[in-house]
C-alpha positions in Angstrom: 141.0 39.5 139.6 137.4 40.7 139.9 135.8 37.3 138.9 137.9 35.6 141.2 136.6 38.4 143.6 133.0 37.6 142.1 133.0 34.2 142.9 134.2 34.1 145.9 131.7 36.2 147.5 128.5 35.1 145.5 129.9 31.6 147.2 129.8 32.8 150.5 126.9 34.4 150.1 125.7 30.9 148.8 126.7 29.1 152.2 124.9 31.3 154.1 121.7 29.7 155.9 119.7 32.5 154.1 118.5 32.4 150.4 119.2 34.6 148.0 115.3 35.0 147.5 114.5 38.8 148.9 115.1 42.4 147.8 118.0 43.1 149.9 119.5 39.9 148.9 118.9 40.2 145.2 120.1 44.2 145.4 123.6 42.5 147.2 124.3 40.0 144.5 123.7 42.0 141.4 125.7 44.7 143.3 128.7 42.7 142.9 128.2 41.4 139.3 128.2 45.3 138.7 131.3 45.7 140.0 130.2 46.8 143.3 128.0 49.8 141.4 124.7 49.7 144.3 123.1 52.2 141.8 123.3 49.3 139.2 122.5 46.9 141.5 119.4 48.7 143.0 117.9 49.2 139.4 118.3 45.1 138.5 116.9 44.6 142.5 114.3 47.1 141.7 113.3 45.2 137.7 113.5 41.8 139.2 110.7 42.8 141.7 108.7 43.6 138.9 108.8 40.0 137.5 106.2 37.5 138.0 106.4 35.5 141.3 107.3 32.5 139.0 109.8 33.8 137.2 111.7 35.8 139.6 112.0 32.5 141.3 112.8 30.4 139.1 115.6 33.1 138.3 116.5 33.8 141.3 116.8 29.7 141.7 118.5 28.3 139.0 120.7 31.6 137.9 121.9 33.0 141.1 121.5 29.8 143.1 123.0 27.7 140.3 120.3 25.0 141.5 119.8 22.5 138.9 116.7 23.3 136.6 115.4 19.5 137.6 115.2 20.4 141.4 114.2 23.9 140.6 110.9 22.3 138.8 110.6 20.3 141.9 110.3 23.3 144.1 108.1 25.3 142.4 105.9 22.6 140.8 106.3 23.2 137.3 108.0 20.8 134.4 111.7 21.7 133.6 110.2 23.4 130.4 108.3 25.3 132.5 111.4 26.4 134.7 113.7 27.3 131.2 110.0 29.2 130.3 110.2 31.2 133.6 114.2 31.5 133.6 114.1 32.8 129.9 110.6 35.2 130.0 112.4 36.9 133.0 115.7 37.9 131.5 114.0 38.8 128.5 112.2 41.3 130.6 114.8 42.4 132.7 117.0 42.8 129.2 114.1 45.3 127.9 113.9 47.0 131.2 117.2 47.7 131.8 118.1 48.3 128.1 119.4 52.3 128.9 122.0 50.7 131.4 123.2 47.7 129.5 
């Protein structure tokens, strides 16, 4: 079905030499999680580039990435409370945000 669909392609995206780190990339994932709706996609793109630098990247890292929140820490410099900090601040804000579409 549509998660098997889901997972498969968020993987391949995954192996990809590029990270999922930029607008266009961000817009393409949530794209899919919304069952391939690009309006919906666009608007959780467009709220995550609102974020805080930290956040979004530690989001970005350890949600969409599935990197463990240890090496996630590691790459951004921060304590793994810091990274759960970041990871929960930003979808509390996207939550509010996007709160008409949910």
């Amino acid at each position: 079905g549509i998660d098997k669909a889901v997972v498969a392609i968020v993987k391949a995206i995954k192996e990809q030499s590029q990270p999922v780190a930029g607008r266009k990339e961000i817009a393409q994932v949530a794209t899919i999680s919304a069952n391939n709706d690009k309006a919906i996609g666009d608007l959780i793109a467009e709220a995550m580039e609102t974020l805080p630098e930290m956040q979004r990247l530690a989001l970005v890292l350890f949600s969409i990435e599935k990197t463990p929140q240890k090496e996630v820490a590691r790459l951004l410099g921060c304590s793994v409370e810091a990274v759960k900090w970041h990871v929960f601040s930003a979808r509390k804000k996207l939550k509010e945000r996007l709160k008409d579409y949910l």
